[in-house]
C-alpha positions as CSV (number, residue, x, y, z in Angstrom):
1,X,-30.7,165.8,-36.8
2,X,-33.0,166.4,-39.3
3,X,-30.8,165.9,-42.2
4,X,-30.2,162.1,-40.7
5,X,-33.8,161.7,-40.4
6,X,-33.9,162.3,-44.0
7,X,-31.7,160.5,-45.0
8,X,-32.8,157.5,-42.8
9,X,-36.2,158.1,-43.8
10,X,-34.6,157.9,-48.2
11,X,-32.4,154.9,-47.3
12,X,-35.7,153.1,-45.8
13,X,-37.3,153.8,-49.0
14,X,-34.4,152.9,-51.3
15,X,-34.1,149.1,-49.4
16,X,-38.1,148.8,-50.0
17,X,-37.9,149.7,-53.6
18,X,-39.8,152.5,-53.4
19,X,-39.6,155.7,-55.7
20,X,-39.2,159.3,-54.4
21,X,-42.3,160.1,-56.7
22,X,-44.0,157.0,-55.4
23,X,-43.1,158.3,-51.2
24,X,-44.1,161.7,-51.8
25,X,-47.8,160.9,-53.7
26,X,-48.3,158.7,-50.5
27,X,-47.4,161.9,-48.3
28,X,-49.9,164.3,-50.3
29,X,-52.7,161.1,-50.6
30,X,-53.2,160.8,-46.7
31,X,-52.4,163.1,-43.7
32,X,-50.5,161.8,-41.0
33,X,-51.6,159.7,-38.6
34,X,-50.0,161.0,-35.0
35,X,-51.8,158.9,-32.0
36,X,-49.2,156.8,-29.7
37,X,-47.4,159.3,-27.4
38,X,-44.2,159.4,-29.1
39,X,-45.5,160.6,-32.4
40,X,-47.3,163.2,-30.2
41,X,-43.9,164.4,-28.6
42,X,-42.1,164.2,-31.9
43,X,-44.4,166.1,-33.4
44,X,-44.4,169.2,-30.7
45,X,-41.0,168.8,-31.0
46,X,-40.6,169.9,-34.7
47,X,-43.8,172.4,-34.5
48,X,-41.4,174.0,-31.3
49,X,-38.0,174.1,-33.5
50,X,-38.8,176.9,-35.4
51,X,-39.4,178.7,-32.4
52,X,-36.2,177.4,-31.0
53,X,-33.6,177.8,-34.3
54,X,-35.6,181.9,-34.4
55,X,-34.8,182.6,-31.0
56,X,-31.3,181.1,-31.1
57,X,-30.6,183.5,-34.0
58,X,-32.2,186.4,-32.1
59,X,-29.4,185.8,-29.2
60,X,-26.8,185.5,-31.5
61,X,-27.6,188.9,-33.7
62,X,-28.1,190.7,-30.7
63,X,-25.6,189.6,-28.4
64,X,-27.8,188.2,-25.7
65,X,-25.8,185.4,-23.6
66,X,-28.2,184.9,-20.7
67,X,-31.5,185.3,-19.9
């Protein structure tokens, strides 16, 4: 998933003639801006993934299949 995003996110960029340089001084320049809901549950989502991808590894290594 995030690998699309990425890529949707470069291919939004590429149609508006805008330079990788160019896309990533505007990230540095200005924080983002997270107020209608959906920003807010996106970004819990990706702050939680870590969590999720470390804990998914943890069952794996240690042969954990249930809780």
């Amino acid at each position: 998933m995030i690998t699309s995003l990425f890529d949707y996110f470069r291919s939004i960029a590429r149609l508006a003639n805008i330079t990788p340089e160019a896309m990533e001084e505007a990230a540095r320049a200005s924080p983002p801006s997270i107020e209608h809901p959906a920003e807010w549950k996106l970004a819990k989502f990706i702050l939680r993934f870590a969590q999720v991808t470390y804990f998914v590894g943890y069952c794996y290594h240690n042969n954990v299949y249930s809780l």
